[in-house]
CHARMM internal coordinates of N, CA and C (Angstrom, degrees):
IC EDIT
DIST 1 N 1 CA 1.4496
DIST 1 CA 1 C 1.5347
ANGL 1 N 1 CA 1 C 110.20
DIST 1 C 2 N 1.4425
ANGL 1 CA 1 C 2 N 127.29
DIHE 1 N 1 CA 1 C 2 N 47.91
DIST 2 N 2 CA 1.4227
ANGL 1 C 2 N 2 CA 136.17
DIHE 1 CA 1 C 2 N 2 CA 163.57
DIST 2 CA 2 C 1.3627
ANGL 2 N 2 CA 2 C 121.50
DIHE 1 C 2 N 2 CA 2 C -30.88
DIST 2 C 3 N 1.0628
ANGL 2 CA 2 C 3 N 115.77
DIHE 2 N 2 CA 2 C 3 N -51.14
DIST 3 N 3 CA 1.5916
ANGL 2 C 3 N 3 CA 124.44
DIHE 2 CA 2 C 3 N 3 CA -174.47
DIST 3 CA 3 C 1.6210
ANGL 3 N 3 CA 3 C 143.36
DIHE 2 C 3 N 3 CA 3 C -45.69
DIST 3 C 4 N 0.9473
ANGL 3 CA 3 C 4 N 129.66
DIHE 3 N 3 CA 3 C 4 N 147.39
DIST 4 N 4 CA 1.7584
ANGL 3 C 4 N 4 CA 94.34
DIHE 3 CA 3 C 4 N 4 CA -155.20
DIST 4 CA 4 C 1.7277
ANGL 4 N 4 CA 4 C 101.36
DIHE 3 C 4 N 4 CA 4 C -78.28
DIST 4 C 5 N 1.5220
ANGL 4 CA 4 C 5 N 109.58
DIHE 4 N 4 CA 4 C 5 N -176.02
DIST 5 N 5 CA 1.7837
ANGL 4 C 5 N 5 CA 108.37
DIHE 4 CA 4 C 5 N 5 CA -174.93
DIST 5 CA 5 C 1.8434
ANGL 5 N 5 CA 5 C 81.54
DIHE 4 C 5 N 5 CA 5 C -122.60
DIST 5 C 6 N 1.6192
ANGL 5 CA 5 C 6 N 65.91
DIHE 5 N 5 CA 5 C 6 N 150.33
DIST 6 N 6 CA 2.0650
ANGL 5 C 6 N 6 CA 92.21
DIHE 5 CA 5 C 6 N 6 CA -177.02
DIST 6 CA 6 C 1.5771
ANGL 6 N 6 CA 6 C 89.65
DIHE 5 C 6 N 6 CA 6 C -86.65
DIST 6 C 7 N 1.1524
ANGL 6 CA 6 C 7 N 94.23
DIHE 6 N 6 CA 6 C 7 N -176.93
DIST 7 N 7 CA 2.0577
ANGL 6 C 7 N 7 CA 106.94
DIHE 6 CA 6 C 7 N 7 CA -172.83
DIST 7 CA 7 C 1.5623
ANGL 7 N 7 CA 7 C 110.71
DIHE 6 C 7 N 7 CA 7 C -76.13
DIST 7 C 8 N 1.0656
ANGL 7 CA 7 C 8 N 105.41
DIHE 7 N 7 CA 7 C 8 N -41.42
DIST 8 N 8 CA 1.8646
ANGL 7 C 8 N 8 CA 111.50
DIHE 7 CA 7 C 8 N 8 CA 168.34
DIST 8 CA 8 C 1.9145
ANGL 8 N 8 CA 8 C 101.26
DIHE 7 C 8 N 8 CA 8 C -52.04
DIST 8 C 9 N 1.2843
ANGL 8 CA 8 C 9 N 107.31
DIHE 8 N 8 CA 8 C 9 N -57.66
DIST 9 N 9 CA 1.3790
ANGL 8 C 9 N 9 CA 110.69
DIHE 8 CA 8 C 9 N 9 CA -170.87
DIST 9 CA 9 C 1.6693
ANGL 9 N 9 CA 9 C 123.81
DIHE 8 C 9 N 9 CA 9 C -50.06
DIST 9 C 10 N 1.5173
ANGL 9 CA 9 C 10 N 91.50
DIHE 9 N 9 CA 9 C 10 N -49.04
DIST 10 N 10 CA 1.9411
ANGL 9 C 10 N 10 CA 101.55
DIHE 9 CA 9 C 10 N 10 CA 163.68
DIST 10 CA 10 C 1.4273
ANGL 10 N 10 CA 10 C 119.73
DIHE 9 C 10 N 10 CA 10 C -67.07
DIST 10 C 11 N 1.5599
ANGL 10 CA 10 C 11 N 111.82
DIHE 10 N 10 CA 10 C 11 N -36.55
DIST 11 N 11 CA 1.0256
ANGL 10 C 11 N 11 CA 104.57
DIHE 10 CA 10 C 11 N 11 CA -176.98
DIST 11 CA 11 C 1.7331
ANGL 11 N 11 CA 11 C 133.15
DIHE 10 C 11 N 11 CA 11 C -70.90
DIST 11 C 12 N 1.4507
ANGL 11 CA 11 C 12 N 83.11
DIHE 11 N 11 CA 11 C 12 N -4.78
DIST 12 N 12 CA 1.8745
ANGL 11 C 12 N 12 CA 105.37
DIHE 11 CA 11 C 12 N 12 CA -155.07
DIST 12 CA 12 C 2.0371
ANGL 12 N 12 CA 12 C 89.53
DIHE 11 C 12 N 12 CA 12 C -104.94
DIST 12 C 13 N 1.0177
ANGL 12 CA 12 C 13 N 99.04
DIHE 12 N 12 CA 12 C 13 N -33.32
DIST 13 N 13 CA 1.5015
ANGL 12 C 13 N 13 CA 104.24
DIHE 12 CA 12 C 13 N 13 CA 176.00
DIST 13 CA 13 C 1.5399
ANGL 13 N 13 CA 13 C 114.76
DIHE 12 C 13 N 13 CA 13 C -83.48
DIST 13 C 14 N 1.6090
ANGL 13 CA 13 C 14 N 111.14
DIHE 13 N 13 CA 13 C 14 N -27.98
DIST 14 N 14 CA 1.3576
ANGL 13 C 14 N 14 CA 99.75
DIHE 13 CA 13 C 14 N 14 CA 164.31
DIST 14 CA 14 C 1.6577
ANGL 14 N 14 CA 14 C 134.86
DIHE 13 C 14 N 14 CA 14 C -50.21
DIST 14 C 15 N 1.4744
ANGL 14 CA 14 C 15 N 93.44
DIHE 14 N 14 CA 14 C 15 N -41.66
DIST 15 N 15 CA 1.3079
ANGL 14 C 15 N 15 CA 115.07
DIHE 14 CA 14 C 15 N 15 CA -157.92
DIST 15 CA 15 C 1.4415
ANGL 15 N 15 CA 15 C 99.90
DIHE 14 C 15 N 15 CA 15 C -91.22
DIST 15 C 16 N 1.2309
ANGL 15 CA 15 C 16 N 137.86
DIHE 15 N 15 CA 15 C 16 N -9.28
DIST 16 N 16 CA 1.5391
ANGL 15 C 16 N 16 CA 143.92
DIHE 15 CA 15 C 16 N 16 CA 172.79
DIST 16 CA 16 C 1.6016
ANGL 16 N 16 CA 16 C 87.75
DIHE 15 C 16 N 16 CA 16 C -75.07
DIST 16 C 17 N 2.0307
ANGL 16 CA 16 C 17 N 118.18
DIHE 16 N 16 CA 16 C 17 N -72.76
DIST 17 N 17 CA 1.3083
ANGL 16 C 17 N 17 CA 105.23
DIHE 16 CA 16 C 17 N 17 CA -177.58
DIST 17 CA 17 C 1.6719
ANGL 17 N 17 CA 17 C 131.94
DIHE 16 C 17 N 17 CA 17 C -34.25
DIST 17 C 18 N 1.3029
ANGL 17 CA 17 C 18 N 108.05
DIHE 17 N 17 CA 17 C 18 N -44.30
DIST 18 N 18 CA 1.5721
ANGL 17 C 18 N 18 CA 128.32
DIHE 17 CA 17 C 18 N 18 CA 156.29
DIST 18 CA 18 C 1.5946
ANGL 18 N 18 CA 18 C 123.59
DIHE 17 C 18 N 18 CA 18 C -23.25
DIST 18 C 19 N 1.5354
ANGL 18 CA 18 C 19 N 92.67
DIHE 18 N 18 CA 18 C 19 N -53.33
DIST 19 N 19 CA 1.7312
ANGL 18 C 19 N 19 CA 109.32
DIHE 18 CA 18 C 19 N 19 CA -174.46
DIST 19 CA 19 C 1.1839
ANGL 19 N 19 CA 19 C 92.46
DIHE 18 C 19 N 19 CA 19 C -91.07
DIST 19 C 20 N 1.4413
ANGL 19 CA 19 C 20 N 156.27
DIHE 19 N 19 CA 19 C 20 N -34.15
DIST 20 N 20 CA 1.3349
ANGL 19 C 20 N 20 CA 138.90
DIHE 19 CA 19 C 20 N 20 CA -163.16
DIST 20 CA 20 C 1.6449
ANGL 20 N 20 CA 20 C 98.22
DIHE 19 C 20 N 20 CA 20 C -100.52
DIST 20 C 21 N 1.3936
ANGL 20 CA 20 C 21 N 125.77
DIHE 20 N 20 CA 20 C 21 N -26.02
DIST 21 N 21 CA 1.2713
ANGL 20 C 21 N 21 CA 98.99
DIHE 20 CA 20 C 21 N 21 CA -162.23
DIST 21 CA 21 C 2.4204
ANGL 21 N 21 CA 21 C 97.32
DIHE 20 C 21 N 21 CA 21 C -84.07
DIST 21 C 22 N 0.9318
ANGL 21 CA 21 C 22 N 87.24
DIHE 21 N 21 CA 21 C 22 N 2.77
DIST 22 N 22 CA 1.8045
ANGL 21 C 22 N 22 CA 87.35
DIHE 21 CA 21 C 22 N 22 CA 178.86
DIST 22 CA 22 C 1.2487
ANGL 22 N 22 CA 22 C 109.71
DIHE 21 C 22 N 22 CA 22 C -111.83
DIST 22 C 23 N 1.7806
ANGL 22 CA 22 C 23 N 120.70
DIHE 22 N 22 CA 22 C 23 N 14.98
DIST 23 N 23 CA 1.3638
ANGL 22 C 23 N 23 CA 127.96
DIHE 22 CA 22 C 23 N 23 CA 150.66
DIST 23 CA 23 C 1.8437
ANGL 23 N 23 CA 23 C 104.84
DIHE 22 C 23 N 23 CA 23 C -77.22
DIST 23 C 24 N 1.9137
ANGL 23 CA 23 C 24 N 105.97
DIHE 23 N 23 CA 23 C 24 N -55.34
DIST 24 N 24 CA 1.1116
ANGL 23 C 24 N 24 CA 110.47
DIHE 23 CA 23 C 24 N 24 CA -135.57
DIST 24 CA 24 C 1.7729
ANGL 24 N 24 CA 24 C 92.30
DIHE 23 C 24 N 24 CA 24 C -114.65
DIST 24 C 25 N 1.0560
ANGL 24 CA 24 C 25 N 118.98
DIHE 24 N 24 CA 24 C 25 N 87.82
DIST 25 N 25 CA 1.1492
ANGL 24 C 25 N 25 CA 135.98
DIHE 24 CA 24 C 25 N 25 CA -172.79
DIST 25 CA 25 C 1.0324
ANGL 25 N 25 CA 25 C 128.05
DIHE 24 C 25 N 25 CA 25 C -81.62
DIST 25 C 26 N 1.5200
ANGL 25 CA 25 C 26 N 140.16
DIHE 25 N 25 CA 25 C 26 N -4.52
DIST 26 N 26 CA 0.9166
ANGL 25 C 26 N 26 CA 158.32
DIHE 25 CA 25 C 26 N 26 CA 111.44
DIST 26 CA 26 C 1.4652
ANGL 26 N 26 CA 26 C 136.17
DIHE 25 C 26 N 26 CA 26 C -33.38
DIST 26 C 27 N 1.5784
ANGL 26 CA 26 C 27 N 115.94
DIHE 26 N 26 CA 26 C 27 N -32.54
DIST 27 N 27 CA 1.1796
ANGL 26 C 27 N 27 CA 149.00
DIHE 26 CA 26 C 27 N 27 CA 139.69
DIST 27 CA 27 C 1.4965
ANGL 27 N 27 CA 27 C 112.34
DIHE 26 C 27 N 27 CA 27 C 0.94
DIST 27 C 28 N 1.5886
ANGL 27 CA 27 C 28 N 133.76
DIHE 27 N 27 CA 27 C 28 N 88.55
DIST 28 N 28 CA 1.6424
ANGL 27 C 28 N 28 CA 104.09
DIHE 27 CA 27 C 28 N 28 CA 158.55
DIST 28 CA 28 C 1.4913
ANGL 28 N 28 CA 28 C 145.95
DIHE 27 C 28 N 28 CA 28 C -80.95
DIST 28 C 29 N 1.7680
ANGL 28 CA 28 C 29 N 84.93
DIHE 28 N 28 CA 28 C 29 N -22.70
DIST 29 N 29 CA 1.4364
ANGL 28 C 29 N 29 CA 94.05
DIHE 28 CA 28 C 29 N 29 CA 166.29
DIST 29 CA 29 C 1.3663
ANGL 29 N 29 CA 29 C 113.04
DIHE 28 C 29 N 29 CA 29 C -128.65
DIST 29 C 30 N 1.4666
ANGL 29 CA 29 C 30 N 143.94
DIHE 29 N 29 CA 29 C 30 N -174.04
DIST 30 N 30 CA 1.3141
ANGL 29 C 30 N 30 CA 132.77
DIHE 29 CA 29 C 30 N 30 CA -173.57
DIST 30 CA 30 C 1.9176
ANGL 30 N 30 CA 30 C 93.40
DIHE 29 C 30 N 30 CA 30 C -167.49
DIST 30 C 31 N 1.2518
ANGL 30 CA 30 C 31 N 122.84
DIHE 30 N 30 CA 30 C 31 N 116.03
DIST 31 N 31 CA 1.4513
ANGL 30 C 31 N 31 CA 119.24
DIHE 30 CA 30 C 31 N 31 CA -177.18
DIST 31 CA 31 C 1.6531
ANGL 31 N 31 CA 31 C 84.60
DIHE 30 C 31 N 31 CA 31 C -135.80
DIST 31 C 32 N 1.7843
ANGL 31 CA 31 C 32 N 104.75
DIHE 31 N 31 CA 31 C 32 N 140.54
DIST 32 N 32 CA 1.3128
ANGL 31 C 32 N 32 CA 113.47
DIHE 31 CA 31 C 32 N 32 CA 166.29
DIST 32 CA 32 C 1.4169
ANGL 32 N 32 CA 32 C 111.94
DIHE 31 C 32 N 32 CA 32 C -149.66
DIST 32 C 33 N 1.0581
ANGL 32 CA 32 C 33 N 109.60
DIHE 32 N 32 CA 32 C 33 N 129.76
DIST 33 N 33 CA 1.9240
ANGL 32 C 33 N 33 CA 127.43
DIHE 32 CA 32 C 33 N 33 CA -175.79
DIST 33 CA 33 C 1.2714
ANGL 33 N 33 CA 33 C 105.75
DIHE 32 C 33 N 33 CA 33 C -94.54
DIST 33 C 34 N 1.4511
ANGL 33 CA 33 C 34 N 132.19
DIHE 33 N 33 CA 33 C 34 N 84.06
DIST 34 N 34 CA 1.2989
ANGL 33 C 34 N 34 CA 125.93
DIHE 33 CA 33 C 34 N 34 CA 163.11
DIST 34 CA 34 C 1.3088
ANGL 34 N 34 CA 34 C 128.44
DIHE 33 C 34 N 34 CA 34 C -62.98
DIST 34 C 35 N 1.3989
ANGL 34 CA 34 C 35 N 155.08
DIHE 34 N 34 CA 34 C 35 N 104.32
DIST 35 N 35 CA 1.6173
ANGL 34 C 35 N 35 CA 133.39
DIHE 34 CA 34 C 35 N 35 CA 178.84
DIST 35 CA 35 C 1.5169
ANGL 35 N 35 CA 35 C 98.23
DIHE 34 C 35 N 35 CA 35 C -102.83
DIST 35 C 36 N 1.7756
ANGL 35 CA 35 C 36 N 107.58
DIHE 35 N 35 CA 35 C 36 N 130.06
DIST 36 N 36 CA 1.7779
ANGL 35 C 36 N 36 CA 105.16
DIHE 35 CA 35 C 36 N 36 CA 179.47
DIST 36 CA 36 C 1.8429
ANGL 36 N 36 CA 36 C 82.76
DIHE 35 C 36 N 36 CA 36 C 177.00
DIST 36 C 37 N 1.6261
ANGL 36 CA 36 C 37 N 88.83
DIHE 36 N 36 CA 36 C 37 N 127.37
DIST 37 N 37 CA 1.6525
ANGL 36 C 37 N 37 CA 93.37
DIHE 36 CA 36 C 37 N 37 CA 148.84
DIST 37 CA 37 C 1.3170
ANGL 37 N 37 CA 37 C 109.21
DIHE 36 C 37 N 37 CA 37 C -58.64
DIST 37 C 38 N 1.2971
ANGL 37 CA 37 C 38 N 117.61
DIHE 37 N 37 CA 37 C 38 N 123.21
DIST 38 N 38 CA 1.3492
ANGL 37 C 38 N 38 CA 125.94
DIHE 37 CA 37 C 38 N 38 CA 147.49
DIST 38 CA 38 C 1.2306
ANGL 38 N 38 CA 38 C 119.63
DIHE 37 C 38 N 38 CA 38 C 0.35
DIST 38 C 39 N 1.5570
ANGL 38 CA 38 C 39 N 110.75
DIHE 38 N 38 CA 38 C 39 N -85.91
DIST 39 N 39 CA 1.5330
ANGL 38 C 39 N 39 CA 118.24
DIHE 38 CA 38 C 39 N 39 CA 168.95
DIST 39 CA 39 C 1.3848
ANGL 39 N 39 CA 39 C 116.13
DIHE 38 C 39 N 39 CA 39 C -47.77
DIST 39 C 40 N 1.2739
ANGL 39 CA 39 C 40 N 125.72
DIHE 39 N 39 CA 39 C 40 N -50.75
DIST 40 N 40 CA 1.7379
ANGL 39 C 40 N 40 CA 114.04
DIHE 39 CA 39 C 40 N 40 CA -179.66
DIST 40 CA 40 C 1.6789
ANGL 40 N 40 CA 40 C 96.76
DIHE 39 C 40 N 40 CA 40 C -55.60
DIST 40 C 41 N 1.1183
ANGL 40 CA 40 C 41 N 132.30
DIHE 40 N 40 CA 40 C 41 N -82.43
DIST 41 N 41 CA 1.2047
ANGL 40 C 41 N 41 CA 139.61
DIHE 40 CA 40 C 41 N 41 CA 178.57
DIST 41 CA 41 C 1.5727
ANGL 41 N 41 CA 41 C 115.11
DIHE 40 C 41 N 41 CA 41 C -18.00
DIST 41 C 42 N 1.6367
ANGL 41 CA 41 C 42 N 122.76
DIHE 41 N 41 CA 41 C 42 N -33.48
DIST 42 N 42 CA 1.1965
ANGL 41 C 42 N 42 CA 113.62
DIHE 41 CA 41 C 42 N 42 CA -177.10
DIST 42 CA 42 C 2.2467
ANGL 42 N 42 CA 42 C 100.67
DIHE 41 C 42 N 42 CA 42 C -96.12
DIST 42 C 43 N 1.2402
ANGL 42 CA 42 C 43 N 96.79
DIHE 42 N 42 CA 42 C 43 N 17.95
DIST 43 N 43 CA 1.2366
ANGL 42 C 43 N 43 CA 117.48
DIHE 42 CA 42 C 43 N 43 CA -174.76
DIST 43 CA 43 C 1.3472
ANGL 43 N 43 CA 43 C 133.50
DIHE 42 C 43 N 43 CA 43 C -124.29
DIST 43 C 44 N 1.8951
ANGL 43 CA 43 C 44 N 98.27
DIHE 43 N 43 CA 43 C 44 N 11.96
DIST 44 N 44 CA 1.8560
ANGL 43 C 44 N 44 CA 132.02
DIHE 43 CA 43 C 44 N 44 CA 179.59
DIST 44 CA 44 C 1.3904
ANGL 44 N 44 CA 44 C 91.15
DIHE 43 C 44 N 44 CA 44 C 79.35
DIST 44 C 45 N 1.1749
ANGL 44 CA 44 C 45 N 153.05
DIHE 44 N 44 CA 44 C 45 N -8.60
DIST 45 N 45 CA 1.5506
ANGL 44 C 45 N 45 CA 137.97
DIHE 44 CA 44 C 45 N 45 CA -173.71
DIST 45 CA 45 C 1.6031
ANGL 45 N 45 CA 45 C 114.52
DIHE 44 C 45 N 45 CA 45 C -114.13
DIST 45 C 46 N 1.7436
ANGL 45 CA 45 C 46 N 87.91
DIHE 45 N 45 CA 45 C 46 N 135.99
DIST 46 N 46 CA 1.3628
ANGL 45 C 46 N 46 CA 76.81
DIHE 45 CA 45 C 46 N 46 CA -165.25
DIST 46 CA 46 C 1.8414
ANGL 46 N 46 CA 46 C 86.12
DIHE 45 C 46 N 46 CA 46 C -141.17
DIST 46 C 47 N 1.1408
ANGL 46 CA 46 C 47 N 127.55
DIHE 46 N 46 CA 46 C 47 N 177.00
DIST 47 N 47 CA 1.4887
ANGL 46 C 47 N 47 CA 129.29
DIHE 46 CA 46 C 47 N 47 CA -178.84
DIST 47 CA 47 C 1.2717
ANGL 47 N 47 CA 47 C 137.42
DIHE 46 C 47 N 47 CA 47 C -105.37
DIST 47 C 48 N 1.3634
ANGL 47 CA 47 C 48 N 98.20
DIHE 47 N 47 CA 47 C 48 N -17.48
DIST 48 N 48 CA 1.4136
ANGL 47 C 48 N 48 CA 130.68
DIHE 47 CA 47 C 48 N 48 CA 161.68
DIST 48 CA 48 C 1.5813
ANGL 48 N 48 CA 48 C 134.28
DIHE 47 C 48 N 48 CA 48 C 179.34
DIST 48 C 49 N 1.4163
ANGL 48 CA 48 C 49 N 127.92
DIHE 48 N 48 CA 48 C 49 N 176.52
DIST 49 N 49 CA 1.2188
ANGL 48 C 49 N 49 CA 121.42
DIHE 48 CA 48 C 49 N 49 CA -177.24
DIST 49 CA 49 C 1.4245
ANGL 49 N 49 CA 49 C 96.27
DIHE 48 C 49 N 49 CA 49 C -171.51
DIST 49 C 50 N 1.6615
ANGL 49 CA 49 C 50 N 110.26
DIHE 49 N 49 CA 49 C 50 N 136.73
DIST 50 N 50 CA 1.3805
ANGL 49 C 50 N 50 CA 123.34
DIHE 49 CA 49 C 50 N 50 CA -163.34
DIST 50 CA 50 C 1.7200
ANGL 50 N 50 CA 50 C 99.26
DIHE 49 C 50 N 50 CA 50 C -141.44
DIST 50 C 51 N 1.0846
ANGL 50 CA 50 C 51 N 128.48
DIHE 50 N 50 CA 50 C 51 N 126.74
DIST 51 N 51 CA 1.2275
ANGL 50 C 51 N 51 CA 128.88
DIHE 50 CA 50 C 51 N 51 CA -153.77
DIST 51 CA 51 C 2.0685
ANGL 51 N 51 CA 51 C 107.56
DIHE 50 C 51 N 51 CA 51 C -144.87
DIST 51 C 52 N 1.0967
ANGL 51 CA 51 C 52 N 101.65
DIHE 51 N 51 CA 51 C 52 N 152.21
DIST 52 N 52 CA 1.5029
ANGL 51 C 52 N 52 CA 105.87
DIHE 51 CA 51 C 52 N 52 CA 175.41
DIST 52 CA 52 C 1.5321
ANGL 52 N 52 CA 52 C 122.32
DIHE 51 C 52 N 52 CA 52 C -172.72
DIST 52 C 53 N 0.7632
ANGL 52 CA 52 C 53 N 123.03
DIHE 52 N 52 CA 52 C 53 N 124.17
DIST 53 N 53 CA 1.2223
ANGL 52 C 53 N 53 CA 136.61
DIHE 52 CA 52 C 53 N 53 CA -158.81
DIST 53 CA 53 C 1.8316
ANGL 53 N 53 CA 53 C 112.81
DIHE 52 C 53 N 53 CA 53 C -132.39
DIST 53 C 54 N 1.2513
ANGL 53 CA 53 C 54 N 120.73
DIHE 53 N 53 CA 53 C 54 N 127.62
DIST 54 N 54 CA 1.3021
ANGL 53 C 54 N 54 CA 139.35
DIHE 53 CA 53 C 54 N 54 CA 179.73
DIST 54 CA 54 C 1.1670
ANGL 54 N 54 CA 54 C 122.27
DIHE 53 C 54 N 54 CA 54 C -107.45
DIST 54 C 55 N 1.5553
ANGL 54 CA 54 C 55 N 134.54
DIHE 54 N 54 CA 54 C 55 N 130.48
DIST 55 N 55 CA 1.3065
ANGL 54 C 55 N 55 CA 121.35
DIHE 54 CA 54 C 55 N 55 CA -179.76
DIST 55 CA 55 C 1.1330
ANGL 55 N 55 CA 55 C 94.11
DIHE 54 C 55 N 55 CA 55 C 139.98
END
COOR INIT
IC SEED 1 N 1 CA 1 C
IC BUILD
């Protein structure tokens, strides 16, 4: 998923990192690549998601 993310896309991936890093508390780092129109995404569909986590 190279491509750059539109503002919905960061913003929508921020807030996933948000929810996982106050699951995983132990966690040192937490990176997540959401790909989803906005609207599909506020509609359960999304196109992808690439995730990584350190710690």
């Amino acid at each position: 998923m190279p491509e750059e993310s539109g503002f919905g896309e960061k913003a929508l991936s921020q807030v996933v990192e948000m929810g996982l890093s106050s699951q995983l508390e132990t966690a040192e780092e937490i990176n997540v690549d959401v790909k989803a129109d906005l609207l599909q995404a506020m509609q359960g569909q999304i196109n992808g998601v690439r995730s990584r986590v350190k710690g």
